[in-house]
SEZAMAR-668828 format. One record per atom (N, C-alpha, C): x, y, z; residue in one letter. Coordinates in pm, whole numbers, plus 50000, padded with zeros to 5 digits. Layout:
N
XYZA ...
This chain:
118
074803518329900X 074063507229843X 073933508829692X 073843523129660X 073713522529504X 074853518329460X 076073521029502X 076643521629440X 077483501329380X 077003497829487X 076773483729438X 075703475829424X 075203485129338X 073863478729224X 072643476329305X 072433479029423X 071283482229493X 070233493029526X 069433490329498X 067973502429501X 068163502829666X 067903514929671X 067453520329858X 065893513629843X 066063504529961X 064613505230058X 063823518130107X 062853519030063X 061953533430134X 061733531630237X 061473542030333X 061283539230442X 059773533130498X 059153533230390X 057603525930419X 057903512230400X 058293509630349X 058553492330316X 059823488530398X 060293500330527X 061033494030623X 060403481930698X 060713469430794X 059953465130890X 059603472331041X 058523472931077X 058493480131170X 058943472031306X 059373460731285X 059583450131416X 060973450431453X 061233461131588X 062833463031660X 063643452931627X 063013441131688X 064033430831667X 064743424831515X 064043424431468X 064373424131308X 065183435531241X 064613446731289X 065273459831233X 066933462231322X 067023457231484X 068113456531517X 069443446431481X 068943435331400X 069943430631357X 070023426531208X 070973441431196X 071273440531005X 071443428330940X 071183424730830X 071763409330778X 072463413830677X 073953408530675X 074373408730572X 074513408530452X 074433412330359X 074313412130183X 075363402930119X 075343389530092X 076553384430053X 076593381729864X 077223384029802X 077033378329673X 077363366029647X 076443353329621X 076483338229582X 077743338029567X 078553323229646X 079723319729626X 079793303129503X 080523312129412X 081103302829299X 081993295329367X 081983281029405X 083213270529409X 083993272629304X 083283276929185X 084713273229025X 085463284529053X 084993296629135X 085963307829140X 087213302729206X 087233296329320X 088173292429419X 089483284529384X 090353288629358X 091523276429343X 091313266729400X 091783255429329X 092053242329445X 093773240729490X 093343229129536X 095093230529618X 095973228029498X 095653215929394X 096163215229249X 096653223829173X 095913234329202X 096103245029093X 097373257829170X 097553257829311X 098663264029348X 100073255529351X 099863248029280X 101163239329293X 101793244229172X 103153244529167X 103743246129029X 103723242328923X 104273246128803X 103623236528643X 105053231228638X 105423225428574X 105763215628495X 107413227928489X 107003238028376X 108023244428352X 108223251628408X 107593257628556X 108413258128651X 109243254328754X 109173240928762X 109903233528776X 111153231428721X 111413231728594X 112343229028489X 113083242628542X 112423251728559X 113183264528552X 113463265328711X 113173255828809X 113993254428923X 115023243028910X 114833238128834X 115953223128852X 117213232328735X 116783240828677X 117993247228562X 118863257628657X 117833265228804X 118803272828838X 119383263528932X 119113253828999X 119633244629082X 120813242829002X 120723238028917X 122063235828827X 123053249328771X 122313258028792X 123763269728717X 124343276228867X 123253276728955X 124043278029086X 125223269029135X 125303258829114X 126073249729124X 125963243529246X 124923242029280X 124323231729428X 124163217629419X 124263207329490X 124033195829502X 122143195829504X 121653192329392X 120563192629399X 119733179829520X 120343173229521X 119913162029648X 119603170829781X 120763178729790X 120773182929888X 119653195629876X 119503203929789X 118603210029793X 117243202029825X 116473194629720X 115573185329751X 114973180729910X 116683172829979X 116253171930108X 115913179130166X 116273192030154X 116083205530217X 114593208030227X 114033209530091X 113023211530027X 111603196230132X 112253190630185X 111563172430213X 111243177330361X 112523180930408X 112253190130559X 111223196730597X 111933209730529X 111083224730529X 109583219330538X 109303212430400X 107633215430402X 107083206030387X 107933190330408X 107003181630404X 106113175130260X 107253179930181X 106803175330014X 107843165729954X 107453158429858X 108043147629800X 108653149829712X 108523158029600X 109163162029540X 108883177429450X 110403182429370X 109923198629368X 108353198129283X 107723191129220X 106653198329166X 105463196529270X 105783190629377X 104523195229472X 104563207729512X 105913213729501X 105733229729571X 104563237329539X 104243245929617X 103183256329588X 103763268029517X 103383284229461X 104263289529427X 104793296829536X 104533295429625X 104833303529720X 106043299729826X 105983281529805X 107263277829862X 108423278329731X 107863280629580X 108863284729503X 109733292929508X 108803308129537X 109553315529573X 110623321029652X 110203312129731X 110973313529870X 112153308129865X 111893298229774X 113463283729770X 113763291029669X 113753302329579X 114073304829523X 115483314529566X 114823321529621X 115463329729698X 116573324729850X 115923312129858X 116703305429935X 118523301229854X 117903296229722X 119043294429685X 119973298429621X 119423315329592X 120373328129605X 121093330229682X 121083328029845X 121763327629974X 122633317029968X 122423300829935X 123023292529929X 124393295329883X 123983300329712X 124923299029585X 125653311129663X 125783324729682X 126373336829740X 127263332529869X 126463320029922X 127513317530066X 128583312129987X 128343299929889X 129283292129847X 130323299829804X 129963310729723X 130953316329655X 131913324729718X 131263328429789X 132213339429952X 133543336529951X 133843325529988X 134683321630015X 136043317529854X 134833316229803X 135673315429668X 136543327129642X 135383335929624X 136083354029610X 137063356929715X 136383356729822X 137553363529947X 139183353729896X 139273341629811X 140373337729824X 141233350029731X 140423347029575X 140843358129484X 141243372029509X 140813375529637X 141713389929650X 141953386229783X 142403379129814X 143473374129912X 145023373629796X 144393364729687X 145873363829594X 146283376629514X 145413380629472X 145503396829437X 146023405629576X 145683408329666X 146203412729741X 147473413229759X 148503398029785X 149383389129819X 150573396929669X 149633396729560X 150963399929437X 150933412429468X 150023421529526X 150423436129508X 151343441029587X 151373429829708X 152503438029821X 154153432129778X 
């Protein structure tokens, strides 16, 4: 108790009534609403956005198609409703995307490399 800023109760100024004394009450510290995010405020800004629509574009994805993706999944209208948390995720989603696309790109390139060495 001291150690979060509370004086010990003496034991004379305990209550002497079982029932009272058998059920501890909790100590809560006043809840601030301004502490709490709102749902507004987990949504993405502006320039993170920009900085998803820039990798959408250097990945080289059909951003429509991302979007729809994005309309599916979670039921949002467009990318700046995301939260950051579905950012992240599509972020990483479209690391997998861009890496599948390219698979096939590469495997051709040392298919032809292969092909001149023999």
């Amino acid at each position: 108790m001291s150690l979060a800023g509370y004086e010990p109760t003496p034991l004379e100024e305990m209550p002497n009534d079982p029932v009272v004394s058998a059920v501890p009450q909790p100590i809560r510290p006043p809840v601030n609403d301004n502490t709490r995010p709102s749902a507004a405020d987990s949504r993405i800004t502006p320039k993170q956005r920009i900085m998803l629509e820039t990798r959408i574009t250097e990945s080289g994805l059909d951003r429509e198609r991302v979007k729809s993706w994005v309309e599916r999944s979670w039921k949002v209208d467009s990318f700046i409703c995301l939260s950051n948390d579905q950012l992240n995720k599509l972020l990483i989603k479209i690391g997998q995307w861009e890496a599948a696309e390219k698979a096939p790109a590469k495997a051709k390139v040392v298919q032809e490399v292969s092909d001149e060495t023999l």
